[in-house]
PDB file of N, CA, C and O in Angstrom:
ATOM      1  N   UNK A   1      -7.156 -32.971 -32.261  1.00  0.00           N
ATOM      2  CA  UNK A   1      -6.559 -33.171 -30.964  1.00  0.00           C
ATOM      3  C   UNK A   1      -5.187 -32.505 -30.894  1.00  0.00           C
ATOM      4  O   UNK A   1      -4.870 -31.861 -29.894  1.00  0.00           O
ATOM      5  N   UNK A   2      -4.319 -32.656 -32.000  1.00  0.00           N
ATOM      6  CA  UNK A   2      -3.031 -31.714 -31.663  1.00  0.00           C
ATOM      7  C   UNK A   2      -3.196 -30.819 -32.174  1.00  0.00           C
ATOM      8  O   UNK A   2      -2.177 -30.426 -32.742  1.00  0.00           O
ATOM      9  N   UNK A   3      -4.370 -29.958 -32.344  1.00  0.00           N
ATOM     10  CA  UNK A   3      -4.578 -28.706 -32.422  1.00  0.00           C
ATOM     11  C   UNK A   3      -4.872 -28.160 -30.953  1.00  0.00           C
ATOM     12  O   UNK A   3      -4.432 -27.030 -30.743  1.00  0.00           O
ATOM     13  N   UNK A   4      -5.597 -28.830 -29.823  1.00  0.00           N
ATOM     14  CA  UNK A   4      -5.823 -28.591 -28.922  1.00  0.00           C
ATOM     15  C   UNK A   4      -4.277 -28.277 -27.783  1.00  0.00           C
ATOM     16  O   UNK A   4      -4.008 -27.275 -27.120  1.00  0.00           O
ATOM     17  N   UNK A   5      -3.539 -29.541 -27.934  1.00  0.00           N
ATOM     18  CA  UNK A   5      -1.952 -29.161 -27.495  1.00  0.00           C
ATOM     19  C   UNK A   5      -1.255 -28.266 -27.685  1.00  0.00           C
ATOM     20  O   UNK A   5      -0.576 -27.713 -26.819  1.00  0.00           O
ATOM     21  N   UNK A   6      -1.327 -27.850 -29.341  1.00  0.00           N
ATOM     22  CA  UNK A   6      -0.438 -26.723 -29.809  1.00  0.00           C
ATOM     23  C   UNK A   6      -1.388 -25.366 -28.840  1.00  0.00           C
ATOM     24  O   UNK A   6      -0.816 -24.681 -27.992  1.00  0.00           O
ATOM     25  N   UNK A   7      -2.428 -25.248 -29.084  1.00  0.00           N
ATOM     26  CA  UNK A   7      -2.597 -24.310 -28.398  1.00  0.00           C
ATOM     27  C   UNK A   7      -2.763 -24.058 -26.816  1.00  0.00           C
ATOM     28  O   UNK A   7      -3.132 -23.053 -26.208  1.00  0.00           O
ATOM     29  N   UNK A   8      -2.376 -25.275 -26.386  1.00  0.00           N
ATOM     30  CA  UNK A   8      -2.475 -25.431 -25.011  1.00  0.00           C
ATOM     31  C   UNK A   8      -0.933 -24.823 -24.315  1.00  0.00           C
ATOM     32  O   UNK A   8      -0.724 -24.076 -23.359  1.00  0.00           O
ATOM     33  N   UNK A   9       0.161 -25.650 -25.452  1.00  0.00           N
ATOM     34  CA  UNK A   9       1.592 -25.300 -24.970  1.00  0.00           C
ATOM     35  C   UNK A   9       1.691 -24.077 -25.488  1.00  0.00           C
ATOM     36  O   UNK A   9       2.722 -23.617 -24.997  1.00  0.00           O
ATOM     37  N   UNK A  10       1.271 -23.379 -26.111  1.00  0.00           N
ATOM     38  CA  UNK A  10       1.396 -22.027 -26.501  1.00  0.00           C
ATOM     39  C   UNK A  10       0.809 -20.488 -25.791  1.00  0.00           C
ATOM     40  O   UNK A  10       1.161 -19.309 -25.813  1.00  0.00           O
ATOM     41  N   UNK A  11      -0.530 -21.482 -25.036  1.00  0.00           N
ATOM     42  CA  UNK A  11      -0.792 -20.620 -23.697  1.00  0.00           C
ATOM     43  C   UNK A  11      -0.300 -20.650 -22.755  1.00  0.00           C
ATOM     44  O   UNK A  11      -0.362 -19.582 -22.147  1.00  0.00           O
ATOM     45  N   UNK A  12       0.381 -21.671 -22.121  1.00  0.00           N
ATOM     46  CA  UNK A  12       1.238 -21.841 -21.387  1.00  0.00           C
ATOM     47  C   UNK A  12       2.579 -21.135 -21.235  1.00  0.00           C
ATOM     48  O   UNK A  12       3.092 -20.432 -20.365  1.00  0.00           O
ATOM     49  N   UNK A  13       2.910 -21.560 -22.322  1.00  0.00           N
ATOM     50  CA  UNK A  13       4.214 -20.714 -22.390  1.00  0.00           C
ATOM     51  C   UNK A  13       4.377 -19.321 -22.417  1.00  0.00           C
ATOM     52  O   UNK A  13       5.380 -18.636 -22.215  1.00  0.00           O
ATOM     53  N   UNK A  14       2.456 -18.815 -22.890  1.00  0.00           N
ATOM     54  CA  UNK A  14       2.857 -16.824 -23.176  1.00  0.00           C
ATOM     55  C   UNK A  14       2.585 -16.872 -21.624  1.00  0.00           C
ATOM     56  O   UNK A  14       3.482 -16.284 -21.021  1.00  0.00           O
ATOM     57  N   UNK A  15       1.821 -17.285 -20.972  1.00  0.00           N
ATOM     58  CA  UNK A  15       1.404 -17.101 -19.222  1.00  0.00           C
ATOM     59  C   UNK A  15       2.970 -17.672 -18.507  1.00  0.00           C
ATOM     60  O   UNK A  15       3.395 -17.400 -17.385  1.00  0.00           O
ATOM     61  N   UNK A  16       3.123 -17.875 -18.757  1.00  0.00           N
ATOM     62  CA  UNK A  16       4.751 -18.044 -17.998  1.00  0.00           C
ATOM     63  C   UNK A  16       5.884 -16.946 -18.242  1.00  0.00           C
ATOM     64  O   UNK A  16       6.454 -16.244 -17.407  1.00  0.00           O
ATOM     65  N   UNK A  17       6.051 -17.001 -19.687  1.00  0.00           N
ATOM     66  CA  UNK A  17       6.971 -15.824 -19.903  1.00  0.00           C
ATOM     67  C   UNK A  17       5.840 -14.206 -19.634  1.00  0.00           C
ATOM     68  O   UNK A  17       6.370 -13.116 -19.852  1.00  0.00           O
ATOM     69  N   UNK A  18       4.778 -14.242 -19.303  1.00  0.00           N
ATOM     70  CA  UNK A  18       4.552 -12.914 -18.877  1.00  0.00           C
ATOM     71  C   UNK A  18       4.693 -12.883 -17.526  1.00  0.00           C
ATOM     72  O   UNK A  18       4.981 -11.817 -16.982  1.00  0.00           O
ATOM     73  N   UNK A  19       4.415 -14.655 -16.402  1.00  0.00           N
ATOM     74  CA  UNK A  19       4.695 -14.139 -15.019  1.00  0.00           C
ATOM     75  C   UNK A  19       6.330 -13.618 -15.065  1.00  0.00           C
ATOM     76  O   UNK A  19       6.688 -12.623 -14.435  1.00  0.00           O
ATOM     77  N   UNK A  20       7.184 -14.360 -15.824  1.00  0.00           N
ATOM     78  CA  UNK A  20       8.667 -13.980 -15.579  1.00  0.00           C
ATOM     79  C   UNK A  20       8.785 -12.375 -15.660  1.00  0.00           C
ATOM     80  O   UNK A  20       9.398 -11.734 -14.807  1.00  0.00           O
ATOM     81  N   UNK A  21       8.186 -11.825 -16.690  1.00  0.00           N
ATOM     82  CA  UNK A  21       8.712 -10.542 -17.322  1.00  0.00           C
ATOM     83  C   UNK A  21       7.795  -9.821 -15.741  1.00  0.00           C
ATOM     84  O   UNK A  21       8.546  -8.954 -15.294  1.00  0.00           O
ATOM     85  N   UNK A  22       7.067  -9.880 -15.240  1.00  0.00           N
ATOM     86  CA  UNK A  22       6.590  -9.411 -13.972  1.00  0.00           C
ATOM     87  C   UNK A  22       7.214  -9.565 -12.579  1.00  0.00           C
ATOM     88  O   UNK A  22       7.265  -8.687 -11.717  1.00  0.00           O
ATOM     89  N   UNK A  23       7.760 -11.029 -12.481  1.00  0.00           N
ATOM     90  CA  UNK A  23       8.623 -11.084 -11.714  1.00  0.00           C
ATOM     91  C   UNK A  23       9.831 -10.361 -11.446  1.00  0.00           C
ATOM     92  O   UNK A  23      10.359  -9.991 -10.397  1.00  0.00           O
ATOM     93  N   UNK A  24      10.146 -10.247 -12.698  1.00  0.00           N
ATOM     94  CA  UNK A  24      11.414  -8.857 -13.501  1.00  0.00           C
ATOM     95  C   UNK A  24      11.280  -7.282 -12.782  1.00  0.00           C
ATOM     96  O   UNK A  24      12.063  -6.643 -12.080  1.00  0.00           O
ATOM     97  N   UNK A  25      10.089  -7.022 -13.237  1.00  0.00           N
ATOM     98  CA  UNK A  25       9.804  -5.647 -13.155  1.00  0.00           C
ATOM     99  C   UNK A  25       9.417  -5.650 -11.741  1.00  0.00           C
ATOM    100  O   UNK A  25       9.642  -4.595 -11.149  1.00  0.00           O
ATOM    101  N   UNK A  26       9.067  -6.276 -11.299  1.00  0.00           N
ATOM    102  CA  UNK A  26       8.618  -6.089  -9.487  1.00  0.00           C
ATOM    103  C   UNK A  26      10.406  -6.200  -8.964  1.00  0.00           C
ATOM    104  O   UNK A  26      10.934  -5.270  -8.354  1.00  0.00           O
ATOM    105  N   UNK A  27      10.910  -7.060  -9.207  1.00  0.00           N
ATOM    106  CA  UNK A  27      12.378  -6.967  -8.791  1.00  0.00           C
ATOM    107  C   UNK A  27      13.138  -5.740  -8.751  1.00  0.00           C
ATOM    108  O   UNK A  27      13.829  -5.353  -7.809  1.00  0.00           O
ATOM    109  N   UNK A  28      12.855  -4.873 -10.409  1.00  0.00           N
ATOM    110  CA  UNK A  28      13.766  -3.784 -10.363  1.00  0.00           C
ATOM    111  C   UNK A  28      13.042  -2.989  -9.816  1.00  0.00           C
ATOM    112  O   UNK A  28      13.652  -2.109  -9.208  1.00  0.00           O
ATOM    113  N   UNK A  29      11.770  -2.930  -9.778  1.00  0.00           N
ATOM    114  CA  UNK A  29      11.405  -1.789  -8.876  1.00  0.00           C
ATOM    115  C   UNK A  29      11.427  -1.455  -7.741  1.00  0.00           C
ATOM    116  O   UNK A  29      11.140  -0.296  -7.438  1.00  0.00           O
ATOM    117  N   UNK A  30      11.921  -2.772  -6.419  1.00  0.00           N
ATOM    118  CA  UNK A  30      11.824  -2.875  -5.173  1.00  0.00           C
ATOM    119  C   UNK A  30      13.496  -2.647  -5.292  1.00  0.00           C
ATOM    120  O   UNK A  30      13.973  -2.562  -4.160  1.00  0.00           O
ATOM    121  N   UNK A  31      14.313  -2.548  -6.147  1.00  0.00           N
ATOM    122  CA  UNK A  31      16.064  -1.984  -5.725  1.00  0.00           C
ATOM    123  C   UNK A  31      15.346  -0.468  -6.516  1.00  0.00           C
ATOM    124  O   UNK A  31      15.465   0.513  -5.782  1.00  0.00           O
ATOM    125  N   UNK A  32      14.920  -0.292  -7.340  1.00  0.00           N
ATOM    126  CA  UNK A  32      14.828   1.304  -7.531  1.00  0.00           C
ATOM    127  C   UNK A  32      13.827   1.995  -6.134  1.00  0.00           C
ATOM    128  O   UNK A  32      13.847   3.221  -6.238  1.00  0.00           O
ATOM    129  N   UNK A  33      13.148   1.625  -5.134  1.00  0.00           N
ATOM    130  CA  UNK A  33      12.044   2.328  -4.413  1.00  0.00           C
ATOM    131  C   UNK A  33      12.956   2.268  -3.554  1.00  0.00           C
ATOM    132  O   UNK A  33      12.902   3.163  -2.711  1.00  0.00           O
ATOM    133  N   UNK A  34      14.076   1.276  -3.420  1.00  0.00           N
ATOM    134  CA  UNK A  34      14.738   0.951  -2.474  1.00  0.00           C
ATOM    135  C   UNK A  34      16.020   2.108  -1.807  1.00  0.00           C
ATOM    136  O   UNK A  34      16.284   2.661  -0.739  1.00  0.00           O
ATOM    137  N   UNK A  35      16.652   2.011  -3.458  1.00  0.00           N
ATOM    138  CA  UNK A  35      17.427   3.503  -3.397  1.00  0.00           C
ATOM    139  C   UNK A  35      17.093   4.917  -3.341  1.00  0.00           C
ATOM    140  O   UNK A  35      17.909   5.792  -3.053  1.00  0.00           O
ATOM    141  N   UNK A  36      16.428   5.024  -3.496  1.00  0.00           N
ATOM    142  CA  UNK A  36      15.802   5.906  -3.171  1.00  0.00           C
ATOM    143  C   UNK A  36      14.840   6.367  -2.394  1.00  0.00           C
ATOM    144  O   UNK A  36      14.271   7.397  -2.755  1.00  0.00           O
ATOM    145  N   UNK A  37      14.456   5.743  -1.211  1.00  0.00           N
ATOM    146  CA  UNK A  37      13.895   5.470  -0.270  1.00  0.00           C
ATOM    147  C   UNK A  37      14.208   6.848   0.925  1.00  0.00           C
ATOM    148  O   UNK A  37      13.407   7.335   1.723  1.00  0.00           O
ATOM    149  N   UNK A  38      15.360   7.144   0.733  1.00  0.00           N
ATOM    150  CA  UNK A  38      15.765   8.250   1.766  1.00  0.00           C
ATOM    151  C   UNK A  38      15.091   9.796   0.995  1.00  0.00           C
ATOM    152  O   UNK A  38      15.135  10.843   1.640  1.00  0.00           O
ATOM    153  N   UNK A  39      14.497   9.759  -0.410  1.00  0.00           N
ATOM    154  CA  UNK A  39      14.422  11.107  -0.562  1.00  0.00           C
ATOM    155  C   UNK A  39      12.865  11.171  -0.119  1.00  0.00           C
ATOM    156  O   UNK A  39      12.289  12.212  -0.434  1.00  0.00           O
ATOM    157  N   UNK A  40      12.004  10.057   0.667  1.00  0.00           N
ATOM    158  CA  UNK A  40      10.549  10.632   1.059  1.00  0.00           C
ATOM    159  C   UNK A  40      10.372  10.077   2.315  1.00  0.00           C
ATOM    160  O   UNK A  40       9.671   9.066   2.356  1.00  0.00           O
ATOM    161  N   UNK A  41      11.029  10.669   3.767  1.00  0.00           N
ATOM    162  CA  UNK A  41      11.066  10.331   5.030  1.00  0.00           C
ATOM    163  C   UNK A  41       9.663   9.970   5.606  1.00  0.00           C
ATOM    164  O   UNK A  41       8.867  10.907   5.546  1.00  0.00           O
ATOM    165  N   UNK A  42       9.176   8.786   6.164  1.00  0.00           N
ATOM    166  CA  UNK A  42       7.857   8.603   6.783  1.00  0.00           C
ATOM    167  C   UNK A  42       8.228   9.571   7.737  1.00  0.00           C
ATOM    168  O   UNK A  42       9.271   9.815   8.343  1.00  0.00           O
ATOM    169  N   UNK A  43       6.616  10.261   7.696  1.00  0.00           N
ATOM    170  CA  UNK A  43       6.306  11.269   8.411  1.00  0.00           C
ATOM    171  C   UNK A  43       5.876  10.667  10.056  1.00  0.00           C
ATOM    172  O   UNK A  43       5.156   9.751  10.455  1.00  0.00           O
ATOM    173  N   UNK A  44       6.716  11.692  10.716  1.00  0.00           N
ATOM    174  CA  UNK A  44       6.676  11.439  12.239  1.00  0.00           C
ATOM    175  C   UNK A  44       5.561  11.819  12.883  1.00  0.00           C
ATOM    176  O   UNK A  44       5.304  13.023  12.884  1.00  0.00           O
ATOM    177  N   UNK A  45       4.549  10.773  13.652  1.00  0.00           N
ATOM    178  CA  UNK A  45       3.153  11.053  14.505  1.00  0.00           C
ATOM    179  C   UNK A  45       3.518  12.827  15.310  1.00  0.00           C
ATOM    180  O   UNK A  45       4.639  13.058  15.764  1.00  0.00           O
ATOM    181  N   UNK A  46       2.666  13.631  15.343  1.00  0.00           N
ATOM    182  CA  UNK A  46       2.961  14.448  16.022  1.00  0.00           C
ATOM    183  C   UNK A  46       2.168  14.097  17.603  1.00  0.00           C
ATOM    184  O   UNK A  46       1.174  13.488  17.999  1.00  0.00           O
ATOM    185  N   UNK A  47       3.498  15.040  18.283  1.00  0.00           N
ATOM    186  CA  UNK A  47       3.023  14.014  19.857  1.00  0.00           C
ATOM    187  C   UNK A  47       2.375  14.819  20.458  1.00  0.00           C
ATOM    188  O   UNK A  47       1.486  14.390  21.193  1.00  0.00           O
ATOM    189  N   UNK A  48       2.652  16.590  20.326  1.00  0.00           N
ATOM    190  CA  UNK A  48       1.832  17.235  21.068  1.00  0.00           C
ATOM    191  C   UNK A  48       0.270  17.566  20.623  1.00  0.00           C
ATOM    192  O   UNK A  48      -0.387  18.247  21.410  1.00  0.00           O
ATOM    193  N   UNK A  49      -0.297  17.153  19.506  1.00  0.00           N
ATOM    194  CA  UNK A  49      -1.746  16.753  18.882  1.00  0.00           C
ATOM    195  C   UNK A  49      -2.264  15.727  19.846  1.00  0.00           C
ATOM    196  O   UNK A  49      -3.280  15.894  20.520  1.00  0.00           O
ATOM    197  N   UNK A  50      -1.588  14.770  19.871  1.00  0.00           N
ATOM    198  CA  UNK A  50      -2.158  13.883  20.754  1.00  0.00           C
ATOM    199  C   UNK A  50      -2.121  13.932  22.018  1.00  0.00           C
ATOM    200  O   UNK A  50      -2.898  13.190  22.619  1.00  0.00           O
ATOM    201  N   UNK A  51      -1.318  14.715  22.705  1.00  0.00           N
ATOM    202  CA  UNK A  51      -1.239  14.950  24.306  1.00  0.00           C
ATOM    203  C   UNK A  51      -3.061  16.052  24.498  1.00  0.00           C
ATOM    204  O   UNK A  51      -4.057  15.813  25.181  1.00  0.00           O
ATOM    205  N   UNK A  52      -2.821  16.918  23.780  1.00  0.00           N
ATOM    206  CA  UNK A  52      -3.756  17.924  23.712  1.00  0.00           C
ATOM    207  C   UNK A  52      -4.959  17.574  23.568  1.00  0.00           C
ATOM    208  O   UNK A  52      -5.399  17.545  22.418  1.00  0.00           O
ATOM    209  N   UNK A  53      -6.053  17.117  24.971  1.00  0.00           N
ATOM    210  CA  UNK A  53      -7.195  17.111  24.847  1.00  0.00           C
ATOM    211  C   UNK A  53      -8.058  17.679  25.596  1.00  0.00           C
ATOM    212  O   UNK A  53      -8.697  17.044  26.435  1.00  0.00           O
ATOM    213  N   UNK A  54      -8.180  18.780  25.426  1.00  0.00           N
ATOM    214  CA  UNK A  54      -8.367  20.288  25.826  1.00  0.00           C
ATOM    215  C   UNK A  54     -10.129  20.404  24.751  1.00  0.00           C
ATOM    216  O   UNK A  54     -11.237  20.321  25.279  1.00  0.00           O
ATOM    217  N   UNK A  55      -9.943  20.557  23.598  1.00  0.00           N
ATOM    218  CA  UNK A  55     -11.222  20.944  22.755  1.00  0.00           C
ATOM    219  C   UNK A  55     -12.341  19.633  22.492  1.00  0.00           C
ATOM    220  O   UNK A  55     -13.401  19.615  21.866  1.00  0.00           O
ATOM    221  N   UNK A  56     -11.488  18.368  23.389  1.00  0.00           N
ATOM    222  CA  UNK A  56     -12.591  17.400  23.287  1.00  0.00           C
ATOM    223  C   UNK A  56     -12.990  16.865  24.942  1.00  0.00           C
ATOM    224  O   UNK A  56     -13.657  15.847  25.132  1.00  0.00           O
ATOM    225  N   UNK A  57     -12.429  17.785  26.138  1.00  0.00           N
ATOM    226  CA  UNK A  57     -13.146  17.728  26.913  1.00  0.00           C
ATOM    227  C   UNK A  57     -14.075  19.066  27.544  1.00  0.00           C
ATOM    228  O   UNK A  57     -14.634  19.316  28.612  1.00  0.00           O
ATOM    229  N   UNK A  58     -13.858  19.837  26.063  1.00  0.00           N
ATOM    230  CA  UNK A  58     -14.604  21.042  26.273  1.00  0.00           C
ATOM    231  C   UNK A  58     -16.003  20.787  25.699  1.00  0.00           C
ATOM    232  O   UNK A  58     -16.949  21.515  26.001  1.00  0.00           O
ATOM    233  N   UNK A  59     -16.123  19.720  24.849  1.00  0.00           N
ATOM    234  CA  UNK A  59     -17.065  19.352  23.580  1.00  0.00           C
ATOM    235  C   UNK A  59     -18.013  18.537  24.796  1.00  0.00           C
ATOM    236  O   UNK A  59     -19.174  18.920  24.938  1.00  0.00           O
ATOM    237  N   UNK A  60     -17.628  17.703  25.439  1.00  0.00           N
ATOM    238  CA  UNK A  60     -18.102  17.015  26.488  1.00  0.00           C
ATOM    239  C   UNK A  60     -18.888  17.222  27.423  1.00  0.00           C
ATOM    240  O   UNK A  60     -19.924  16.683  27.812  1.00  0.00           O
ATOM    241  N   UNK A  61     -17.859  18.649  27.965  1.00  0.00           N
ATOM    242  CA  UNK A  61     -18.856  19.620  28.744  1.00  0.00           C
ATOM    243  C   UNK A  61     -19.983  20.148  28.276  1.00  0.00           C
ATOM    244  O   UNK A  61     -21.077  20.230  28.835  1.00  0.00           O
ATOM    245  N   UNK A  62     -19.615  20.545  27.086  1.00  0.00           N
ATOM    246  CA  UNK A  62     -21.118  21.335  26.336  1.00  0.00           C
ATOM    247  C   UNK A  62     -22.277  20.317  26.158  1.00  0.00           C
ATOM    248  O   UNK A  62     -23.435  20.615  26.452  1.00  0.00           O
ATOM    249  N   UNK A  63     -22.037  19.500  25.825  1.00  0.00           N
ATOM    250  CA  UNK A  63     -22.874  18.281  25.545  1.00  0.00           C
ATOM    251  C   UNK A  63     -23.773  17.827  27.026  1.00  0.00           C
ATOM    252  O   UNK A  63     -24.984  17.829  27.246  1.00  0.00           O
ATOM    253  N   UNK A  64     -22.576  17.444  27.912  1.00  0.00           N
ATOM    254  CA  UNK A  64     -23.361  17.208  29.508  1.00  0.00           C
ATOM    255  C   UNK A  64     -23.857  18.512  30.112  1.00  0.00           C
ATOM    256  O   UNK A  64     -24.649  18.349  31.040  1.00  0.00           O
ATOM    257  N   UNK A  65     -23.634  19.483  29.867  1.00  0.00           N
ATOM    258  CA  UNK A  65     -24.377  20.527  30.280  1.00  0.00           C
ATOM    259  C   UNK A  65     -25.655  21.049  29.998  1.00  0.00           C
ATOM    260  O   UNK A  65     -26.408  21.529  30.845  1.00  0.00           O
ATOM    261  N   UNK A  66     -26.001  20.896  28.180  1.00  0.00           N
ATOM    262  CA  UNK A  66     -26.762  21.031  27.860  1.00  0.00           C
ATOM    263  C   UNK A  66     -28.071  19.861  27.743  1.00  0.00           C
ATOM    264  O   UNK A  66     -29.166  20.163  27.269  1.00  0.00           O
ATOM    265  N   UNK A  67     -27.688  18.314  28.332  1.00  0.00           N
ATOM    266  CA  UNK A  67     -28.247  17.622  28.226  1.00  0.00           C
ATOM    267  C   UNK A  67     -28.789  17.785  29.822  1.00  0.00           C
ATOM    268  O   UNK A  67     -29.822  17.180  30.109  1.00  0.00           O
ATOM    269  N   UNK A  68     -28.211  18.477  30.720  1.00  0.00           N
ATOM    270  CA  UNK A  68     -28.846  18.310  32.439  1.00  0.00           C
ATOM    271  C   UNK A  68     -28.217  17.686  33.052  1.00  0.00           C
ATOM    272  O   UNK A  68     -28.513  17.479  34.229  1.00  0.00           O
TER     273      UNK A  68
END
């Protein structure tokens, strides 16, 4: 039976000190992604792609034309 404890508090304790050491590394990595955050700008929607629907009401036509 206190063979079962010892190894009970001993799993315990490695599953704890590995969530800590994770908790750790997620920490420094969200101030390192953080600082450096300005050298990879989210890329801006382009607006005139989306204004432009020119080759999909040409696709339309072909389609209703050729269907009658």
């Amino acid at each position: 039976m206190a063979e079962g404890f010892v190894l009970l508090i001993i799993g315990m304790v490695t599953v704890f000190a590995f969530l800590q050491l994770m908790v750790g590394i997620m920490h420094l990595s969200a101030k390192f992604f953080i600082k450096y955050a300005e050298r990879n700008p989210e890329p801006q929607p382009a607006a005139d792609a989306a204004a432009d629907l020119t080759p999909i009401a040409v696709a339309i036509a072909a389609v209703k034309s050729r269907l009658g």
